[in-house]
N, C-alpha and C positions, 0 to 999 in steps of 0.2 A: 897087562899084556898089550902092545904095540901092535897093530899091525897096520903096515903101510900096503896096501893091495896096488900101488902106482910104480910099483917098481916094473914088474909085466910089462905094463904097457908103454911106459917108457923105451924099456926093451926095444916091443915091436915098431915103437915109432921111430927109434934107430934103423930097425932092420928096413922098415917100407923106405927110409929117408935114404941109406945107401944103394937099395935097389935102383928109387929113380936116378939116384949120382950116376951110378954106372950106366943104367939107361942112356944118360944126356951124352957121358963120353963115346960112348960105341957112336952114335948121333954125329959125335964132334970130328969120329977117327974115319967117317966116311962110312962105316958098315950098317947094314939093314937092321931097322929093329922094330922087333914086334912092337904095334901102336898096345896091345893087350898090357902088356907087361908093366908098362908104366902109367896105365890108365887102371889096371887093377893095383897099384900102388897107391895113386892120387885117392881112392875110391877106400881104401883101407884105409888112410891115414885122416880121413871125410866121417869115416864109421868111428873111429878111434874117439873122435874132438863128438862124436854127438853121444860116445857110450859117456864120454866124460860127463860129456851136460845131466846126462839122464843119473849118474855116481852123484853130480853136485845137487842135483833135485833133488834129490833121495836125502841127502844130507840136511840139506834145509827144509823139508817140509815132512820128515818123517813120523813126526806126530800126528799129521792129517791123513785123512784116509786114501791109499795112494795101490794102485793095482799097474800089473803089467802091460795093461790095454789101456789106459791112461799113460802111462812112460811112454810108450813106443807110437802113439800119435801124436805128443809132445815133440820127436822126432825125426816125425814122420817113416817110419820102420812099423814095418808089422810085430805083433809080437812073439811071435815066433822066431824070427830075423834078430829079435831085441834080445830075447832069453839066450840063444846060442851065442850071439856076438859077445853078450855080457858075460859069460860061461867061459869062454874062450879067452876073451883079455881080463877078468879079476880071478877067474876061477872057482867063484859060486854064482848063483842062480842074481837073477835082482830079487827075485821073494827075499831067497835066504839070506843077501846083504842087508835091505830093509831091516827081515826081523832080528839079523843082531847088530845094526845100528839103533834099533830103539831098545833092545833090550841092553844093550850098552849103556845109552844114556838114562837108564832108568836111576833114582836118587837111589836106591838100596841098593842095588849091585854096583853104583859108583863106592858108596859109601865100607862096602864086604859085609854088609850084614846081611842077613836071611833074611828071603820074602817068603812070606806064606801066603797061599792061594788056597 
């Protein structure tokens, strides 16, 4: 089973990207714009590129012992901030990616045999 969880955020980085477009025109057509709007855009698409950092951590070092208070001062996010954010653009927890990125790469459930515990 495949799963690409970069589709989401791809997504939203569309949607923040067209947000500030249209921000810039309004800007360009002479009308007032809220400074909010396109600073809460710069500010999501900021959060997006550091959830990715903390996805490629996770990737590479998830054999090592790795907690959500550790990711999100990697960061610099709290972990509170880190777990909803990361909930929000992959759609599970960073624990729950973690434990089935290593239980993924474990050689017996690569291989489909059965592990016994």
């Amino acid at each position: 089973m495949c799963f690409d969880s970069s589709r989401p955020v791809i997504r939203r980085v569309h949607q923040a990207k067209a947000a500030v477009h249209r921000a810039l025109q309004e800007v360009d057509c002479g009308t007032i714009v809220q400074v909010t709007s396109s600073s809460q855009a710069t500010r999501h698409l900021r959060d997006l590129a550091l959830l990715r950092r903390v996805r490629d951590r996770m990737d590479r070092e998830y054999a090592q012992p790795l907690d959500v208070e550790a990711l999100a001062r990697g960061v610099h996010m709290s972990a509170g901030h880190l777990s909803r954010e990361f909930r929000h653009a992959y759609g599970e927890s960073p624990y729950s990616y973690l434990m089935t990125r290593r239980t993924s790469s474990s050689p017996g459930i690569r291989a489909g045999k059965e592990v016994r515990m």
